[in-house]
C-alpha positions as a Markdown table, in Angstrom:
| # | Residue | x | y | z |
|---|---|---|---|---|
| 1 | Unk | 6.3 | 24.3 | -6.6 |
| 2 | Unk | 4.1 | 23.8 | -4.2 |
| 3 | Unk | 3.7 | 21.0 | -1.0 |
| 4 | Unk | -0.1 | 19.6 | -0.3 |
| 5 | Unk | -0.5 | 17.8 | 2.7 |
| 6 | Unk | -3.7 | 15.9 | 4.0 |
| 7 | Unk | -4.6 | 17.2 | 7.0 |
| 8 | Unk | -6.7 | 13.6 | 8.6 |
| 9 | Unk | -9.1 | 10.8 | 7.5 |
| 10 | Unk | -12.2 | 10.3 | 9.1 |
| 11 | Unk | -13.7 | 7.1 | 9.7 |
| 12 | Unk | -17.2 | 5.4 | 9.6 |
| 13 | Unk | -17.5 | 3.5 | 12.6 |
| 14 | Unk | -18.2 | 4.9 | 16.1 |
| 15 | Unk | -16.7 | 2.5 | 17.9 |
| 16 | Unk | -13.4 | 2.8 | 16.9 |
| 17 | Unk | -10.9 | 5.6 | 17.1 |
| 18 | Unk | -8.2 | 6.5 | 14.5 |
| 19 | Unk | -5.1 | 8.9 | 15.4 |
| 20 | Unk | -3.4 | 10.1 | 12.2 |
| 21 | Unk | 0.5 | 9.6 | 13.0 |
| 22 | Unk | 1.9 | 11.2 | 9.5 |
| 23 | Unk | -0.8 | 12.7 | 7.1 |
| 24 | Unk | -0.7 | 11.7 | 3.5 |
| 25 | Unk | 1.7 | 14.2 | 1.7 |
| 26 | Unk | 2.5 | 14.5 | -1.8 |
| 27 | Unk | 5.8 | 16.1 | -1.3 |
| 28 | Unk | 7.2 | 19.4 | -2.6 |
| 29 | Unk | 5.8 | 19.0 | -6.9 |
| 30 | Unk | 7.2 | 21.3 | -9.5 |
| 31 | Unk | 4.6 | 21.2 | -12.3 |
| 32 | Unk | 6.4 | 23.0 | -15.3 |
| 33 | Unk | 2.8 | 23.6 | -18.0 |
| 34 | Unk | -0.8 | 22.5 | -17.3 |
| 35 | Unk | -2.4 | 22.0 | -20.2 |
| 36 | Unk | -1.5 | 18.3 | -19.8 |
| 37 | Unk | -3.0 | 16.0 | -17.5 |
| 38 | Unk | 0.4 | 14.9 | -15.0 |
| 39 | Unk | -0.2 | 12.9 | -11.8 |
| 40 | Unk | 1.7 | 11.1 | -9.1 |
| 41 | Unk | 0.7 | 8.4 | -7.1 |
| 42 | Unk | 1.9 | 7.8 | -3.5 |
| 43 | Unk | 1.5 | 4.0 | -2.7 |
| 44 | Unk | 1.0 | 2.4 | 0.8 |
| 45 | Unk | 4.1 | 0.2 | 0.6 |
| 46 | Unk | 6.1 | 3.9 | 0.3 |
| 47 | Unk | 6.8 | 3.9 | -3.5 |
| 48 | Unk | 5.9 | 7.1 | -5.8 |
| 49 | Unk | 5.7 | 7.1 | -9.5 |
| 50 | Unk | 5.3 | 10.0 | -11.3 |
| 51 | Unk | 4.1 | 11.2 | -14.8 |
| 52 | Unk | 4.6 | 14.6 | -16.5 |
| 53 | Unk | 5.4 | 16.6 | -13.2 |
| 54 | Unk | 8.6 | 16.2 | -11.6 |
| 55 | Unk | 9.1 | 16.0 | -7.1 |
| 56 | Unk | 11.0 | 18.8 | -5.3 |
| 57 | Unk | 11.0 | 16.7 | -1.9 |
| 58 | Unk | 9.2 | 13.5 | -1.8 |
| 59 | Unk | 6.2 | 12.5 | -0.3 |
| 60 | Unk | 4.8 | 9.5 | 1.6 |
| 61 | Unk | 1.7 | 7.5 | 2.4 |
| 62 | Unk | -0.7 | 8.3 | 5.4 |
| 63 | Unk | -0.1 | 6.5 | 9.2 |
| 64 | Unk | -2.8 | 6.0 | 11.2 |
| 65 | Unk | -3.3 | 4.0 | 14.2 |
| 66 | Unk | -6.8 | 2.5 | 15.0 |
| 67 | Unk | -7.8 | 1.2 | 18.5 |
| 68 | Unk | -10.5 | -0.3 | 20.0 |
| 69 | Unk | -11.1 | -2.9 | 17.4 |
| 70 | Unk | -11.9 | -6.8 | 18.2 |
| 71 | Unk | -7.8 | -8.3 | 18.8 |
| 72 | Unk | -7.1 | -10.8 | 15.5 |
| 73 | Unk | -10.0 | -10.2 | 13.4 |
| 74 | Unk | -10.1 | -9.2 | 9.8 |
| 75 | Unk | -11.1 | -5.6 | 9.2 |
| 76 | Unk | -11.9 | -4.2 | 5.5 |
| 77 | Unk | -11.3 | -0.7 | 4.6 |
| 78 | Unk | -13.1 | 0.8 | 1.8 |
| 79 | Unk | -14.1 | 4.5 | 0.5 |
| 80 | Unk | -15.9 | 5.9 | -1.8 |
| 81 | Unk | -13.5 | 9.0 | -2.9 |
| 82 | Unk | -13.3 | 9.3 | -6.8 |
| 83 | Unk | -12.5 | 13.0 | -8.6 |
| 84 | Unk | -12.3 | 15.0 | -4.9 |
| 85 | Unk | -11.1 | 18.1 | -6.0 |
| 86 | Unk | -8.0 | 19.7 | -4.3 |
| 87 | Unk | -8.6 | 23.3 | -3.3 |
| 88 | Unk | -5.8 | 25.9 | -1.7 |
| 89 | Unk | -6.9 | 29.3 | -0.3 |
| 90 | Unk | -5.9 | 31.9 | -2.9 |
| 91 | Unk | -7.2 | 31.0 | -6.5 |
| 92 | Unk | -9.3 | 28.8 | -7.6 |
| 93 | Unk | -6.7 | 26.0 | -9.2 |
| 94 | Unk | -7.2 | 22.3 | -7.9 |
| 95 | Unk | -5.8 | 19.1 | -7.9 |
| 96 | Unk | -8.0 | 15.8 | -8.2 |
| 97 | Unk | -7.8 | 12.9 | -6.2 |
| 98 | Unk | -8.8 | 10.0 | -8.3 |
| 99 | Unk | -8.2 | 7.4 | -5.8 |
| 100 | Unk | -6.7 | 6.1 | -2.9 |
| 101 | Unk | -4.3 | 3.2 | -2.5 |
| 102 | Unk | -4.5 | 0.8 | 0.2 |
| 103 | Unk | -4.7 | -2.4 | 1.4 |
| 104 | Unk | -8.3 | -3.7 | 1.4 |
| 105 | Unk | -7.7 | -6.3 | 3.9 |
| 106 | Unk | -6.1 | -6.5 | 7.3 |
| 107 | Unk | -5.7 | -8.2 | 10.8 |
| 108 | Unk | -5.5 | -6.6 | 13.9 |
| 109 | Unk | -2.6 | -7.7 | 16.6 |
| 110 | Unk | -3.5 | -9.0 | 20.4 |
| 111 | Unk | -4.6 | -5.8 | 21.4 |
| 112 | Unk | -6.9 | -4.7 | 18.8 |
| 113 | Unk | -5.2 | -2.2 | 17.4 |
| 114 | Unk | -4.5 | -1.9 | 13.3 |
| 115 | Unk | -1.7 | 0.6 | 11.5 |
| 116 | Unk | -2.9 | 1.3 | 8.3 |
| 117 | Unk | -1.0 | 2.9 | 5.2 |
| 118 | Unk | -3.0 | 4.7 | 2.8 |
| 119 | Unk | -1.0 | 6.2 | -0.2 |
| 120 | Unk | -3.3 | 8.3 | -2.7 |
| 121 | Unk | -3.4 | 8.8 | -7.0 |
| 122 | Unk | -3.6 | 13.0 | -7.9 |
| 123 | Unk | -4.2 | 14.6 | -11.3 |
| 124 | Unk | -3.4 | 17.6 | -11.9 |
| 125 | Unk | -6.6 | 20.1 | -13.2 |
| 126 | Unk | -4.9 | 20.2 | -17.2 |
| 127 | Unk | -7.2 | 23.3 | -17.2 |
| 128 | Unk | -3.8 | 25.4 | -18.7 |
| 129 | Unk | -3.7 | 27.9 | -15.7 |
| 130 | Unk | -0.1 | 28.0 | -13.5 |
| 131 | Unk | -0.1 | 26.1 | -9.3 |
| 132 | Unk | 1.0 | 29.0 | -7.1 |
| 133 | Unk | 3.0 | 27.8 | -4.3 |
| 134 | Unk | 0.8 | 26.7 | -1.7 |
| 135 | Unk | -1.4 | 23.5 | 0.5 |
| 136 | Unk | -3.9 | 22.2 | -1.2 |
| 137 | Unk | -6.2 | 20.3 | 0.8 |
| 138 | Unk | -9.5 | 18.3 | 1.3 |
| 139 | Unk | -10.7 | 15.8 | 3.8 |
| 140 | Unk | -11.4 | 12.5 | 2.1 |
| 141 | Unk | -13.4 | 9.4 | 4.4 |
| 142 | Unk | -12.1 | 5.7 | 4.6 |
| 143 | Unk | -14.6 | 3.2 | 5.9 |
| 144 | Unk | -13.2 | 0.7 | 8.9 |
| 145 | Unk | -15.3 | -2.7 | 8.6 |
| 146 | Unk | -15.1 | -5.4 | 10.8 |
C-alpha cells in the first residue's frame, strides 16, 4: 500500500493567484502484481473508478481557489501534462499520470474568484517490480485563460 499525494499546481498567469485548499490525492492503493498495467482515475465531480488495483482509503480531486480574476467572465483551463512520471524517494518505481480531469470551462462569481476541481488518470509502471509503501509525487502545471 502506499498513499500519493499532490503536493500543488502551478499556474501560468501572473496575474492571478491560486491557493491549493486539498491537494489531489489518490488515496491509500493496494496494488497486488505489476506486470499489468492497473490505474485509477479520480474525477472532478468526486467519483473514482478503478481497474486492476484495489483502494485502501479513498482519494479525492484537487481544490483550489483562484483570485484576482475579472468578476463573471469565462476562464479556460488547459495543460499540457501527458505520461508525467510519479517518482518517491527510495527506489526508482513510478507511477504515470496520463491525464488530468477537469472542467475546461468556467465562470467566475461577483468577486472574481473561481474554485476549481481537478481530479487526475494514473497508470501504474507494469514494469513487474513491487510499490513500497510510500508518496509519490510530481508537480504537474494547469494553464488559467481568461
Amino acid at each position: 500500500m502506499f498513499k500519493w499525494q499532490l503536493s500543488g499546481l502551478l499556474f501560468g498567469s501572473i496575474s492571478t493567484f491560486a491557493q491549493v485548499i486539498e491537494p489531489l490525492d489518490f488515496g491509500t492503493l493496494v496494488i497486488v502484481q505489476n506486470n499489468q498495467e492497473s490505474s485509477i482515475s479520480v474525477f472532478h465531480d468526486g467519483r473514482v473508478v478503478t481497474s486492476g488495483l484495489y483502494t485502501h482509503t479513498r482519494g479525492h480531486p484537487a481544490l483550489l481557489i483562484v483570485d484576482s480574476l475579472q468578476p463573471n467572465s469565462r476562464v479556460y483551463i488547459s495543460d499540457n501534462v501527458s505520461q508525467v512520471r510519479l517518482n518517491n524517494n527510495f527506489d526508482n518505481q513510478h507511477f504515470i499520470v496520463e491525464k488530468l480531469l477537469y472542467r475546461q470551462s468556467h465562470i467566475t462569481d461577483q468577486h472574481g474568484e473561481l474554485e476549481l476541481s481537478i481530479g487526475a488518470m494514473l497508470k501504474t509502471s507494469a514494469n513487474g517490480r513491487p510499490y513500497y509503501d510510500g508518496q509519490y509525487s510530481c508537480v504537474l502545471e494547469i494553464s488559467v485563460d481568461y
